[in-house]
N, CA, C and O of each residue as an XYZ file, in Angstrom:
876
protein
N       0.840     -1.199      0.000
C       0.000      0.000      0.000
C       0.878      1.253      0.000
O       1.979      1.322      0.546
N       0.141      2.442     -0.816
C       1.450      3.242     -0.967
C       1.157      4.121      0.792
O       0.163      3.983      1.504
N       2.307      4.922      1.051
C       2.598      5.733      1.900
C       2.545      6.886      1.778
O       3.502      7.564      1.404
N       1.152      7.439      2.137
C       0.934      8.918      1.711
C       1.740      9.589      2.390
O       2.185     10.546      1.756
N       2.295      9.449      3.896
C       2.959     10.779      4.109
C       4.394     10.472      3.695
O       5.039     11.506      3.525
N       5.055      9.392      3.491
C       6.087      9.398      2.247
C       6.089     10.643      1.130
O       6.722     11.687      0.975
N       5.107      9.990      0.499
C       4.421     10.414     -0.591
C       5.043     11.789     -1.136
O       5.740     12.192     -2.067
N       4.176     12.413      0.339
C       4.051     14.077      0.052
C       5.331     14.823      1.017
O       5.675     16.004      0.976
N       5.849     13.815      1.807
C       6.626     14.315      1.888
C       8.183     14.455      1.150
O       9.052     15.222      1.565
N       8.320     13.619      0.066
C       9.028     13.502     -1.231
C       8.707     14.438     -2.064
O       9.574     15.036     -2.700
N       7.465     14.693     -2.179
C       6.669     15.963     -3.736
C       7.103     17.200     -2.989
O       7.822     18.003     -3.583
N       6.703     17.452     -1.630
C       7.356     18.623     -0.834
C       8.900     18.978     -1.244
O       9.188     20.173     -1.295
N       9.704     18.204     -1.478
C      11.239     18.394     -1.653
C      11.248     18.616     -3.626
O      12.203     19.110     -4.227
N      10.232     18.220     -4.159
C      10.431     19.103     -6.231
C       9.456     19.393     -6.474
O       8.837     19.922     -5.551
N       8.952     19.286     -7.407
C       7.905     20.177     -8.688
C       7.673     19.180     -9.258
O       8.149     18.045     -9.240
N       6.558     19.880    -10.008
C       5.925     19.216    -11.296
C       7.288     19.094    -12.469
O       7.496     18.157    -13.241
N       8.009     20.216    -12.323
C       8.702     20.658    -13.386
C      10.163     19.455    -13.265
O      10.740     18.995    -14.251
N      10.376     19.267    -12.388
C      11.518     18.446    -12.595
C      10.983     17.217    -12.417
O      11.799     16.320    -12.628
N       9.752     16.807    -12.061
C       9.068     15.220    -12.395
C       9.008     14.978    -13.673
O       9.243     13.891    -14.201
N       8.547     16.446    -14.460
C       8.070     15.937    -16.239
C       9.576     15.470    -16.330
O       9.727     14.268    -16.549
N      11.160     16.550    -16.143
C      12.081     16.396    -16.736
C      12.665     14.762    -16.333
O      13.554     14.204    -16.977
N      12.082     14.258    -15.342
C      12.598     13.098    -14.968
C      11.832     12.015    -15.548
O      12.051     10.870    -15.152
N      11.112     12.199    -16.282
C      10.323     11.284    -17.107
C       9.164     12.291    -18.609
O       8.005     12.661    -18.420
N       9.613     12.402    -19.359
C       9.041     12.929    -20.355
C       7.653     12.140    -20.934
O       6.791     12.462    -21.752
N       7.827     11.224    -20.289
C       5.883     10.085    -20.702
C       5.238     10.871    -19.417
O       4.066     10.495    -19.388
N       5.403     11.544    -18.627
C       4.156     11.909    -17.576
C       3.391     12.621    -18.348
O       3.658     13.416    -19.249
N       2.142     12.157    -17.780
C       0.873     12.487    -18.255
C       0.353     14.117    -17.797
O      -0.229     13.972    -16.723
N       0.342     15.176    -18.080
C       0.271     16.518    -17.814
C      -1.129     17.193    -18.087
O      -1.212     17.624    -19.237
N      -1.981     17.341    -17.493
C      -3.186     18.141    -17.950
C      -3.203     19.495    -18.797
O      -2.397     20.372    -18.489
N      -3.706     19.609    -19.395
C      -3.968     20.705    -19.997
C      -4.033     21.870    -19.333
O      -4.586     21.599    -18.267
N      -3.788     22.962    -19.363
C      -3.474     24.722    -18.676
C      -4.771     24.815    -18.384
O      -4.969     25.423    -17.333
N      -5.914     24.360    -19.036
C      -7.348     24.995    -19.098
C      -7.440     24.447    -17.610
O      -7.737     25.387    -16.873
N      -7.318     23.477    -17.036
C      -7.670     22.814    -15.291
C      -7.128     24.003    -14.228
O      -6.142     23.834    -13.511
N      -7.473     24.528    -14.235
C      -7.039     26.212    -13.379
C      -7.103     25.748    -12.005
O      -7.879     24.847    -11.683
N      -6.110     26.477    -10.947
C      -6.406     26.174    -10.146
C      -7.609     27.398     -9.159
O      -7.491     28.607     -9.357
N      -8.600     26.899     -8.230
C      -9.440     27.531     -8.024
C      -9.395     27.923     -6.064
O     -10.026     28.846     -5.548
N      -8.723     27.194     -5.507
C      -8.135     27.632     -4.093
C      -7.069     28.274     -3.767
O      -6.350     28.771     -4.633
N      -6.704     28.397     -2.002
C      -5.529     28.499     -2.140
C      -4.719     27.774     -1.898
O      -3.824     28.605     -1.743
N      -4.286     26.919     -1.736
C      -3.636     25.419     -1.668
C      -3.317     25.099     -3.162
O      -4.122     24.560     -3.923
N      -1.939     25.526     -3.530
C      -1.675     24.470     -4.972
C      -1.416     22.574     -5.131
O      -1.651     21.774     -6.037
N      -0.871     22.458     -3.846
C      -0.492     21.216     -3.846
C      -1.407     20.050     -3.751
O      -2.439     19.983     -3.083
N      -0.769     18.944     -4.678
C      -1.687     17.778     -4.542
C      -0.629     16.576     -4.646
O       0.310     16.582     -5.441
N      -0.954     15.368     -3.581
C       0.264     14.485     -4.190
C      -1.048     13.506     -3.197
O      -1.485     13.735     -2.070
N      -1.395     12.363     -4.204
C      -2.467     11.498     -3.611
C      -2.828     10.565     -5.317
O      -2.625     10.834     -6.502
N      -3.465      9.374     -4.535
C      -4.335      8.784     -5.562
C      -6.149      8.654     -5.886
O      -7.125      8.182     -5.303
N      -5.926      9.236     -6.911
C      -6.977      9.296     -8.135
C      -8.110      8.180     -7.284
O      -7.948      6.968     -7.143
N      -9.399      9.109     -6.735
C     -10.936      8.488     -7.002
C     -11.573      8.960     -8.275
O     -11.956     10.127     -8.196
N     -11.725      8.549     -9.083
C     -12.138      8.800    -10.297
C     -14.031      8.762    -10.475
O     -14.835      7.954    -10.011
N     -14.211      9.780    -11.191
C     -15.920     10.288    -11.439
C     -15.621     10.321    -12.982
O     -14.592     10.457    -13.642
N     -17.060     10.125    -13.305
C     -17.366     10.648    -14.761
C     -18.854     10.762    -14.561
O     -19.711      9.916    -14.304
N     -18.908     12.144    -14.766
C     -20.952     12.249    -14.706
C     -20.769     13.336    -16.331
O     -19.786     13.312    -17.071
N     -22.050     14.217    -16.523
C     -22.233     15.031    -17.533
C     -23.110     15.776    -16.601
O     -23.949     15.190    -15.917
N     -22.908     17.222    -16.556
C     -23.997     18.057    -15.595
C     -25.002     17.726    -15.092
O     -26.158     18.142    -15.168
N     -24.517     16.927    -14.548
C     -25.031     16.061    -12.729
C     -23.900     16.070    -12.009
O     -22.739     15.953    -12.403
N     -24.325     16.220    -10.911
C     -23.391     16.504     -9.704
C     -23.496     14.910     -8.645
O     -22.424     14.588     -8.132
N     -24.275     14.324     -8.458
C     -24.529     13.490     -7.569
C     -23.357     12.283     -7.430
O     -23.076     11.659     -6.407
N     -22.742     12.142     -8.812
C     -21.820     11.165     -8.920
C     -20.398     12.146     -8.239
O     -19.400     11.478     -7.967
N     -20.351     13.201     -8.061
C     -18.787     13.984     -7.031
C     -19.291     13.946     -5.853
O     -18.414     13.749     -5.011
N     -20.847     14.103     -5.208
C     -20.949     13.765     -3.990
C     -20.525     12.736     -3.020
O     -19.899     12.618     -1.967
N     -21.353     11.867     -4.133
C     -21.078     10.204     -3.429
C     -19.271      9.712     -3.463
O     -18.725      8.918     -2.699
N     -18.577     10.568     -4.730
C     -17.126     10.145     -4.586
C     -16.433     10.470     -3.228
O     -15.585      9.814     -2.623
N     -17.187     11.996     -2.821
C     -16.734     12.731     -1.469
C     -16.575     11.781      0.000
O     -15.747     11.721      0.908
N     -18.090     10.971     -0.396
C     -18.505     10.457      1.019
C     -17.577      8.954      0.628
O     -17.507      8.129      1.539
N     -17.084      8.715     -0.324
C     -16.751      7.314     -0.152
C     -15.121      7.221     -0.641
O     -14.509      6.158     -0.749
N     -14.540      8.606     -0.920
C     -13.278      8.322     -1.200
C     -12.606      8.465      0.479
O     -13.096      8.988      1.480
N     -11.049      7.629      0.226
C     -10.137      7.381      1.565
C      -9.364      8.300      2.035
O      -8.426      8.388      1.242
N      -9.225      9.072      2.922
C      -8.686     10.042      3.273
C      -7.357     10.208      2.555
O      -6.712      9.160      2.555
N      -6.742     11.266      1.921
C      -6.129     11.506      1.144
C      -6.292     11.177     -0.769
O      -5.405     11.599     -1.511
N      -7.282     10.545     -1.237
C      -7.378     10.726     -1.939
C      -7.771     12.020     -3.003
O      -8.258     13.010     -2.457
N      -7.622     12.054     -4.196
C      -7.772     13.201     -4.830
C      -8.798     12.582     -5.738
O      -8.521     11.615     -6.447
N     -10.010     13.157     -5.710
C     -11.575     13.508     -6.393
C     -11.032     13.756     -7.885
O     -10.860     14.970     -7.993
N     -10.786     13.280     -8.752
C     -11.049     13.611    -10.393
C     -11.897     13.464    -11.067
O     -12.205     12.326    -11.421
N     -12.610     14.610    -11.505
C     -13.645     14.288    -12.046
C     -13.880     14.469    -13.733
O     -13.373     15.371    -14.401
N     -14.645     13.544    -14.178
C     -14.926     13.766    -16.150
C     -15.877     14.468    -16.129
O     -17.026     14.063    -16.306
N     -15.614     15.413    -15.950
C     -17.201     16.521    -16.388
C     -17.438     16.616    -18.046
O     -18.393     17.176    -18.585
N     -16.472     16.017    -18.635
C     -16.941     16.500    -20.183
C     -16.484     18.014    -20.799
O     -16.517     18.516    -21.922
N     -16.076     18.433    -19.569
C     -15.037     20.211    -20.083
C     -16.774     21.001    -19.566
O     -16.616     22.133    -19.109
N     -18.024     20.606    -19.597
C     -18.813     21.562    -19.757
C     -18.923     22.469    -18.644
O     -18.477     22.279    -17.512
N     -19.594     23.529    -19.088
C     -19.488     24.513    -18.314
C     -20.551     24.744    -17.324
O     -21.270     25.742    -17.264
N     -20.581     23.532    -16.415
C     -22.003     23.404    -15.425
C     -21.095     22.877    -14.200
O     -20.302     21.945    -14.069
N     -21.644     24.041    -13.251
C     -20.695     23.489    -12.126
C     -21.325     21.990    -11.358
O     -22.524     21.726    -11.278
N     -19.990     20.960    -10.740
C     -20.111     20.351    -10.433
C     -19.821     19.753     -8.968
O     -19.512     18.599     -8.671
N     -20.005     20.843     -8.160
C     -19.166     20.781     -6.895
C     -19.235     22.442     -6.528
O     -19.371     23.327     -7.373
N     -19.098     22.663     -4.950
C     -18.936     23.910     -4.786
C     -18.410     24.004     -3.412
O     -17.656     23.143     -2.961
N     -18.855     25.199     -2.630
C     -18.286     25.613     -0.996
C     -18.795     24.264     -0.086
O     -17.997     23.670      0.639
N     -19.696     24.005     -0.167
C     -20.168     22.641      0.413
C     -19.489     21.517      0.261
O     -19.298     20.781      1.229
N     -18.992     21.196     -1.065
C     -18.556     19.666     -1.545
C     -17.201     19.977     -0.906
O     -16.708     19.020     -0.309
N     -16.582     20.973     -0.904
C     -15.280     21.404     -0.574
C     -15.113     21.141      0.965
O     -14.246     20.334      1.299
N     -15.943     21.814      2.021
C     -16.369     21.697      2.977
C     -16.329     20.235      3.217
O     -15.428     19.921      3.995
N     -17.043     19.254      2.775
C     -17.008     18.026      3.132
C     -16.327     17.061      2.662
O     -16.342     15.887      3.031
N     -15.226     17.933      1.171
C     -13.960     16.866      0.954
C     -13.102     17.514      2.436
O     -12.137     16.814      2.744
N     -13.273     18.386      3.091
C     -11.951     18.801      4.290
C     -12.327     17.812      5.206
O     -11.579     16.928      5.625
N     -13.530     17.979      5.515
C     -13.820     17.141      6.573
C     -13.842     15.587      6.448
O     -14.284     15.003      7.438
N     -13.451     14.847      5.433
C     -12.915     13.916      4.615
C     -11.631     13.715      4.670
O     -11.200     12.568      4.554
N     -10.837     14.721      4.844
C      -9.486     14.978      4.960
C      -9.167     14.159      3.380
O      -8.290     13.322      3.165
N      -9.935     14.577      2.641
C      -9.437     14.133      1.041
C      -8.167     15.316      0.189
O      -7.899     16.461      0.554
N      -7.743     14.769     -0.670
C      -6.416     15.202     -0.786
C      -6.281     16.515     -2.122
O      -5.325     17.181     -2.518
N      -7.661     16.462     -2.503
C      -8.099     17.712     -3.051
C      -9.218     16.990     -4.000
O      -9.695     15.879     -3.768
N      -9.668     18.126     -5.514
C     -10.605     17.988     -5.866
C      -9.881     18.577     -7.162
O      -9.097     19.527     -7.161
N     -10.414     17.616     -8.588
C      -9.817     17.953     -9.711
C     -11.027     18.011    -10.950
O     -11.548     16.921    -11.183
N     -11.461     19.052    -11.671
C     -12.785     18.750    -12.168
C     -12.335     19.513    -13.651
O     -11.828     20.595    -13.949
N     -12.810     18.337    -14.375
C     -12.918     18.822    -15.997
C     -13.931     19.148    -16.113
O     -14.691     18.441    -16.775
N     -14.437     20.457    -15.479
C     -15.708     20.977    -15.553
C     -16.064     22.257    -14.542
O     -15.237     22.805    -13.813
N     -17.020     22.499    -14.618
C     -17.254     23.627    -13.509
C     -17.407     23.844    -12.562
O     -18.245     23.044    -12.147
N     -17.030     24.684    -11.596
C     -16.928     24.913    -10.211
C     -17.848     26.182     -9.219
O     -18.046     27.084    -10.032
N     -18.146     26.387     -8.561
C     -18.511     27.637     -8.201
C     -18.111     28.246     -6.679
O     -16.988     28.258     -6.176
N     -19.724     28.888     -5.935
C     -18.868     29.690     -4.467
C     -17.441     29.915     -4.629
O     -16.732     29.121     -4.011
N     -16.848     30.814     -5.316
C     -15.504     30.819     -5.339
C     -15.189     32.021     -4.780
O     -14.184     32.544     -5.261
N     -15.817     32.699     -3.791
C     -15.776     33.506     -2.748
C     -15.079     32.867     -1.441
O     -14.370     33.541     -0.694
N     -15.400     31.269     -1.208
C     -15.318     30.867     -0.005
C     -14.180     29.804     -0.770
O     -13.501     29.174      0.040
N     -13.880     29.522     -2.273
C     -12.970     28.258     -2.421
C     -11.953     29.107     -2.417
O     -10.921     28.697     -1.885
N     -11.957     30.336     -2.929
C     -10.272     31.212     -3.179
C      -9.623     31.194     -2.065
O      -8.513     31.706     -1.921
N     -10.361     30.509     -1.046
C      -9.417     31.071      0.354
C      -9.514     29.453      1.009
O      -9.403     29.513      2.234
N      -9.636     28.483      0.666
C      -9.963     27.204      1.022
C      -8.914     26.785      1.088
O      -8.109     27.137      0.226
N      -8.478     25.807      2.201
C      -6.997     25.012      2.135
C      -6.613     23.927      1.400
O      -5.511     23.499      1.058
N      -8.513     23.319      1.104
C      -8.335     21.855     -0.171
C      -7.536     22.456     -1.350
O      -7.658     23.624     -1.720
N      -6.692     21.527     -1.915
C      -6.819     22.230     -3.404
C      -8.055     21.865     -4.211
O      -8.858     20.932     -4.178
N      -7.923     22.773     -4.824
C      -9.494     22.385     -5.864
C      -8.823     23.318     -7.323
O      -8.349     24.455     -7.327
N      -9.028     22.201     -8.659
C      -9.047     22.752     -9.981
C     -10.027     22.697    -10.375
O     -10.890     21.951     -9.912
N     -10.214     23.570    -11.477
C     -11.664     23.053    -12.633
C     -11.549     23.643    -13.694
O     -10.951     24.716    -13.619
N     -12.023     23.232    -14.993
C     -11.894     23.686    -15.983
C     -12.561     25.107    -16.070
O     -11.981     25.850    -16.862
N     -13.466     25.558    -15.541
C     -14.334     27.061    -15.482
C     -14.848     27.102    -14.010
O     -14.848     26.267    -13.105
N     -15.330     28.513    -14.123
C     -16.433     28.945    -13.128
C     -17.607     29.396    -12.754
O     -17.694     30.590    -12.467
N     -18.572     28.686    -12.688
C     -19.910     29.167    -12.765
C     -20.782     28.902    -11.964
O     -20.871     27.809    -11.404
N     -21.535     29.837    -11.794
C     -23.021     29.992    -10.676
C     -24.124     28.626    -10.394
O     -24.721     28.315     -9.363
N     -24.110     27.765    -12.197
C     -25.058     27.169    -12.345
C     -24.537     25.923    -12.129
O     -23.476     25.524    -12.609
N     -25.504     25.101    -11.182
C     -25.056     23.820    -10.625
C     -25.682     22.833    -12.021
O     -26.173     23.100    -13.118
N     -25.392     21.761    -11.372
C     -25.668     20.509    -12.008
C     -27.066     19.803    -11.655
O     -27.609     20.180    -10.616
N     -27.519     19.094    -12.205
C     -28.568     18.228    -11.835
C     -28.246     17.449    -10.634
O     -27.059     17.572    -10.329
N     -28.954     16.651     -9.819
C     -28.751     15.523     -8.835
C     -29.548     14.259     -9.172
O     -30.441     13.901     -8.404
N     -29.209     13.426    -10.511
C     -30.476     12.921    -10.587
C     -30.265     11.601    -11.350
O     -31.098     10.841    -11.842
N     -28.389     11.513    -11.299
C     -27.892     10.942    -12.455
C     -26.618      9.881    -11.207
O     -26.057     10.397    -10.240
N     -26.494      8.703    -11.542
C     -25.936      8.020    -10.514
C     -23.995      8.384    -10.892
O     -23.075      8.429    -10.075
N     -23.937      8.638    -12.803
C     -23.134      8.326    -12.640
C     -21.737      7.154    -12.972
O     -21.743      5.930    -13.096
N     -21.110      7.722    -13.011
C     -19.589      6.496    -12.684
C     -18.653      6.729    -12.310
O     -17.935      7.537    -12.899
N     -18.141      5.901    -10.776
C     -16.960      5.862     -9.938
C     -16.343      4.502    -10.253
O     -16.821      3.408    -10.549
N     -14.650      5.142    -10.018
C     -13.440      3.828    -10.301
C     -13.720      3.574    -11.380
O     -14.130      2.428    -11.563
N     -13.643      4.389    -12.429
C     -13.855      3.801    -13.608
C     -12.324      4.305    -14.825
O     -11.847      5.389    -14.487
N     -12.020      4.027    -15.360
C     -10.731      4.761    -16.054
C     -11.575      6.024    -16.638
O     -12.570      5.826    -17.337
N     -11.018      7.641    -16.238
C     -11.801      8.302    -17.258
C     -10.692      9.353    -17.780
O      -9.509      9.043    -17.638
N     -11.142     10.987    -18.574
C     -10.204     11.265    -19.137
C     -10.632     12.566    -18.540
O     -11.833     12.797    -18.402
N      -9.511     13.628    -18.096
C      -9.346     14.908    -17.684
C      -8.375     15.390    -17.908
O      -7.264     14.875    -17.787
N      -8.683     16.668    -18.346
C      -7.778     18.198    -18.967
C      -6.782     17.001    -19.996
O      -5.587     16.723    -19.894
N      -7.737     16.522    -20.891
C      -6.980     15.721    -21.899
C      -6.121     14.589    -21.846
O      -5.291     14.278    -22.700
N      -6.439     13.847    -20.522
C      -5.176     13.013    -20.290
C      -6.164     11.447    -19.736
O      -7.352     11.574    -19.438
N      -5.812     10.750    -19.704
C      -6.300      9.290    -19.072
C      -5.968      9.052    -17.876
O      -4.797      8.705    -17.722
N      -6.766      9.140    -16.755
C      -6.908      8.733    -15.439
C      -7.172      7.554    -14.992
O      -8.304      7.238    -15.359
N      -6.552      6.545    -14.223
C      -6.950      5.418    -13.795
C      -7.382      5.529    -12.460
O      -6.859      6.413    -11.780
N      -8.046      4.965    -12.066
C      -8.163      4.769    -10.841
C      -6.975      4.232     -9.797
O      -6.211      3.354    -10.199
N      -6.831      4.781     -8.436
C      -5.546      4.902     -7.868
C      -3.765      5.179     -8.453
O      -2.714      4.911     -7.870
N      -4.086      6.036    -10.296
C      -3.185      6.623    -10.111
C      -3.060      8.155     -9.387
O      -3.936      8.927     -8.996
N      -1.439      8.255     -9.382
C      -1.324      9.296     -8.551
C      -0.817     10.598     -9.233
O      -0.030     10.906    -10.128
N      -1.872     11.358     -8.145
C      -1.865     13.053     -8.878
C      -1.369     14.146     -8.520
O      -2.103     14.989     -8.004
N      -0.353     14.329     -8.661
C       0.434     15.469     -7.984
C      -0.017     16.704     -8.823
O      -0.513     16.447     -9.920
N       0.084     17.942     -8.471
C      -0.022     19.043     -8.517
C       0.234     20.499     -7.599
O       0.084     20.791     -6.412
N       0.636     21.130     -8.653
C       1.114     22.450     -7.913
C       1.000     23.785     -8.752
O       0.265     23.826     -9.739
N       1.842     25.023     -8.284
C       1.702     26.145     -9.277
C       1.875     25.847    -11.132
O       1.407     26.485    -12.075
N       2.652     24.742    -11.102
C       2.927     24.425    -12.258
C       1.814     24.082    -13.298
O       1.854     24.250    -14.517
N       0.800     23.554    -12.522
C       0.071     22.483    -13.133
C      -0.222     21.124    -12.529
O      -0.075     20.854    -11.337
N      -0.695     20.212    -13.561
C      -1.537     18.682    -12.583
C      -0.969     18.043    -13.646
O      -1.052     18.339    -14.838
N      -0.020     16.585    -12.797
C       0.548     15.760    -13.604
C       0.257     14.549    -12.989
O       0.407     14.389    -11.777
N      -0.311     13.342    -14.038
C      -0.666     11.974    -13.211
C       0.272     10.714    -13.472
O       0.484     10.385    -14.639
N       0.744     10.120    -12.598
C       1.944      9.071    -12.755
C       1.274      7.895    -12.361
O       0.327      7.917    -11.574
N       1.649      7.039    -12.788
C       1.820      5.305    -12.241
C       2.240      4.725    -11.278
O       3.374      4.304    -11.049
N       1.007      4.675    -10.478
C       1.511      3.936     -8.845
C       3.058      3.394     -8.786
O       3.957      3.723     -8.012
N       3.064      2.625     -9.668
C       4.281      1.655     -9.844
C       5.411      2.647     -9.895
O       6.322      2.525     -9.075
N       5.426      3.196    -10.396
C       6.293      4.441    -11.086
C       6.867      5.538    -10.020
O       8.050      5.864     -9.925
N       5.759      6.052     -9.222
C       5.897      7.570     -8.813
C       7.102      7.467     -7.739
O       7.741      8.499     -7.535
N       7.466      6.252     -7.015
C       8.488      6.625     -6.037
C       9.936      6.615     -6.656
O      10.923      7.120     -6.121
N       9.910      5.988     -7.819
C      11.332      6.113     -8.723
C      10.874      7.246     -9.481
O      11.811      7.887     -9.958
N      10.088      7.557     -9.661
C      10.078      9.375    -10.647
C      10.148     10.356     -9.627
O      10.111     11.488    -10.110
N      10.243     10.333     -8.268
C      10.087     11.187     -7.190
C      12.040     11.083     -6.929
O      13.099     11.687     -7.098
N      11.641     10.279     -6.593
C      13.699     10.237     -6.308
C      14.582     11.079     -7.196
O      15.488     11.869     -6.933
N      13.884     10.552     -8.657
C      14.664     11.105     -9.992
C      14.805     12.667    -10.390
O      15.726     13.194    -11.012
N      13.708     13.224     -9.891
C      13.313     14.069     -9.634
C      13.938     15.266     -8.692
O      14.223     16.405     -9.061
N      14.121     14.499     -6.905
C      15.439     15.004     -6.484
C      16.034     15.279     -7.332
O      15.860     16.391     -7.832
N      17.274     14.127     -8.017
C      18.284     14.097     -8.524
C      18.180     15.720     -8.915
O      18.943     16.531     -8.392
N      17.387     16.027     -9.671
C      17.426     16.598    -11.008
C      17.064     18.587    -10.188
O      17.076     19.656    -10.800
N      16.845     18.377     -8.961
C      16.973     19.443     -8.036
C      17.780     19.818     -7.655
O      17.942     21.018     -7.429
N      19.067     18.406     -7.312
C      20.049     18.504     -6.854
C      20.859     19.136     -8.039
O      21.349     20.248     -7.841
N      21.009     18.643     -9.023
C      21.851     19.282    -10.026
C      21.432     20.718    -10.403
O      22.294     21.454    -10.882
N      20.396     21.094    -10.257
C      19.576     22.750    -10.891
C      20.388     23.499     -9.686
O      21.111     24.473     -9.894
N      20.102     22.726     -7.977
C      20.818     23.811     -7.353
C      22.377     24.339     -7.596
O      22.822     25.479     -7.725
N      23.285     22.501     -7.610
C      24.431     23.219     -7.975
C      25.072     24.189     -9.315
O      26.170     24.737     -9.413
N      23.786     24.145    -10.374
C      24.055     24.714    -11.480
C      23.599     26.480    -11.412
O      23.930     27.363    -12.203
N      22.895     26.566    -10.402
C      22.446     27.950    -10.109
C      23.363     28.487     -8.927
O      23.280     29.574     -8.355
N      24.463     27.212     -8.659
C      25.189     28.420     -7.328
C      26.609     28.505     -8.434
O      27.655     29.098     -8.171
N      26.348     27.844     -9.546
C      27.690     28.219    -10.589
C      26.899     29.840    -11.181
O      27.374     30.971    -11.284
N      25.680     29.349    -11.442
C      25.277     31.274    -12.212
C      25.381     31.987    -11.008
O      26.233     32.847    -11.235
N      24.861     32.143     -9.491
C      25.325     32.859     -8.310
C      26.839     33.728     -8.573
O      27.120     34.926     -8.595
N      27.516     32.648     -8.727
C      29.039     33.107     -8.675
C      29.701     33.548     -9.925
O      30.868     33.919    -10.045
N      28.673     33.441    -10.956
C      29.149     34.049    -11.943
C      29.482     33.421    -13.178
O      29.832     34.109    -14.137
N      29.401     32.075    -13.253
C      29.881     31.238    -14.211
C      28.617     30.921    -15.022
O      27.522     30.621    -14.545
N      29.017     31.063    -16.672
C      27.939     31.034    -17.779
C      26.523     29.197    -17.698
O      26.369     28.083    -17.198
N      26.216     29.724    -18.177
C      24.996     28.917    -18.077
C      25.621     26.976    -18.283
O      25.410     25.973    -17.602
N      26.513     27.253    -19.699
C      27.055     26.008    -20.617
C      27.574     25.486    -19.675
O      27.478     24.262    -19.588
N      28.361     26.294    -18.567
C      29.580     25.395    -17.663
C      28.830     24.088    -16.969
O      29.413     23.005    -17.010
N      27.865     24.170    -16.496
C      26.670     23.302    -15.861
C      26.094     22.239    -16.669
O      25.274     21.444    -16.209
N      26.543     22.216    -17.950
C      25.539     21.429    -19.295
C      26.723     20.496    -20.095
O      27.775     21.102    -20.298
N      26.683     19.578    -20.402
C      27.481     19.140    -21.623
C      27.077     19.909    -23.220
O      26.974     19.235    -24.245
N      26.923     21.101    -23.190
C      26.316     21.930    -23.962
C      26.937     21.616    -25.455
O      26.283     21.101    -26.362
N      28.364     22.034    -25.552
C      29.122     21.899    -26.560
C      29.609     20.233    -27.144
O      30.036     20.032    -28.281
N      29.494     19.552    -26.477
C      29.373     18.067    -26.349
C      28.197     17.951    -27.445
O      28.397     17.698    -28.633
N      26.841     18.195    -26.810
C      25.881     18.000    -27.357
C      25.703     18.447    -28.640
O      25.316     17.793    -29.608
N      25.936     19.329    -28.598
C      25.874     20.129    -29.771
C      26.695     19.969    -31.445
O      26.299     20.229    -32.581
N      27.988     19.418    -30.903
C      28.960     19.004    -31.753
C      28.093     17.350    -32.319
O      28.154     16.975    -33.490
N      27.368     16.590    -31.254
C      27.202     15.059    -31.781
C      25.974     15.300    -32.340
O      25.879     14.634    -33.371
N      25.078     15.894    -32.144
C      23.639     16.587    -33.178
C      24.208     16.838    -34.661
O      23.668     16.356    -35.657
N      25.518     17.758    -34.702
C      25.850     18.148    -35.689
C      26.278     17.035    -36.871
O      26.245     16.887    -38.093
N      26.710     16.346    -35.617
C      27.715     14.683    -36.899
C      26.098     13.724    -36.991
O      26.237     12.548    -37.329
N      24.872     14.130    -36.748
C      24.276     13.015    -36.932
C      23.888     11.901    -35.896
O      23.522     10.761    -36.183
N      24.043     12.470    -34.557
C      23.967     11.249    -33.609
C      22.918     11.323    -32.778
O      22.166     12.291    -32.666
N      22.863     10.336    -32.212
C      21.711     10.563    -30.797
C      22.327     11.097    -29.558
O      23.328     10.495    -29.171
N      21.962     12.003    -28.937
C      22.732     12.628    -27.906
C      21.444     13.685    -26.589
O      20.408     14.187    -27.024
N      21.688     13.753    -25.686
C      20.837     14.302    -24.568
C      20.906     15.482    -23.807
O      20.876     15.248    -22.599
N      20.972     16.455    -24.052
C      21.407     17.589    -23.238
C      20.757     17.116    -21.598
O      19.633     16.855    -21.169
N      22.252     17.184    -20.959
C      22.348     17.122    -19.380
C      22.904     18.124    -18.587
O      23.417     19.109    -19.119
N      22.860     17.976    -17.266
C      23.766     18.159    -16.064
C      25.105     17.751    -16.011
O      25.216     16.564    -15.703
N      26.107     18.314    -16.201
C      27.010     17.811    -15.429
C      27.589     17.639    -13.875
O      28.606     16.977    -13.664
């Protein structure tokens, strides 16, 4: 079983930005998934929804996902909110690990200042139906990407990126790595030394030129 406070306490130490660089297959949502609280962070696994402007199927995910999980929902992109100050309210008291909606959101008087994170594709006044059961744990697709059930969803200022259970504690490590090298390459620009000194820059550049396969790195 994974170890959430592992987990997050690993995503606490990088970014989104050096997870993509530590694996270029992560799955990245689309810019349109805005974030709508104040809390950017998310590092948890995927309860997965798919309704169409009905709301009843993010309720029931609320009351039945495991503390720390993160709520993703398939709204279909439309622009009917599906969740609001209430659902938010009772993912906290859930102690769920935020709320992710390809679709609409609202009360965003009381979410802008909320500690859940919460995304959504828009924002609007007009709720959803309650009338529609729905589908939970089901594989679905948000801000353009394929969600499984209990994969895991990190997010931050950057954006929302979803990894492979299997995967995320070797893309988290790698990830370090790749912190560790940015810092020592930014205390070479600190002190004054050009960007290349930090890069196999000219390396790279010369084996592109002859035709080869080659990787711009860290040194």
């Amino acid at each position: 079983m994974m170890d959430l406070d592992d987990l997050r306490r690993r995503f606490a130490a990088v970014d989104t930005t050096a997870m993509c660089d530590a694996a270029k297959s992560t799955r990245v949502m689309d810019s349109g998934i805005r974030l709508r609280s104040a809390d950017a962070r998310i590092a948890g696994p995927a309860y997965t929804v798919r309704c169409r402007g009905d709301l009843l199927a993010v309720l029931r995910a609320i009351e039945l996902a495991a503390p720390g999980d993160v709520v993703v929902v398939d709204g279909g992109g439309l622009e009917i909110a599906l969740a609001g100050e209430l659902f938010a309210r009772g993912a906290l008291v859930r102690r769920l690990g935020g709320i992710v909606i390809d679709g609409g959101y609202r009360d965003i008087g009381y979410i802008s200042t909320c500690p859940l994170p919460v995304y959504s594709r828009s924002v609007t006044p007009m709720a959803g139906t309650a009338t529609q059961l729905g589908d939970l744990q089901v594989p679905v697709s948000c801000g353009g990407v394929a969600v499984r059930p209990g994969d895991v969803v990190f997010a931050d200022a950057e954006g929302i990126i979803v990894v492979d259970p299997d995967d995320a504690l070797a893309q988290l490590e790698s990830a370090a790595q790749v912190k560790e090298h940015e810092a020592r390459l930014i205390g070479g620009l600190a002190a004054g030394s050009p960007l290349s000194s930090g890069m196999n820059l000219d390396e790279h550049v010369a084996a592109l030129g002859r035709g080869e396969t080659s990787l711009l790195r860290f040194l």
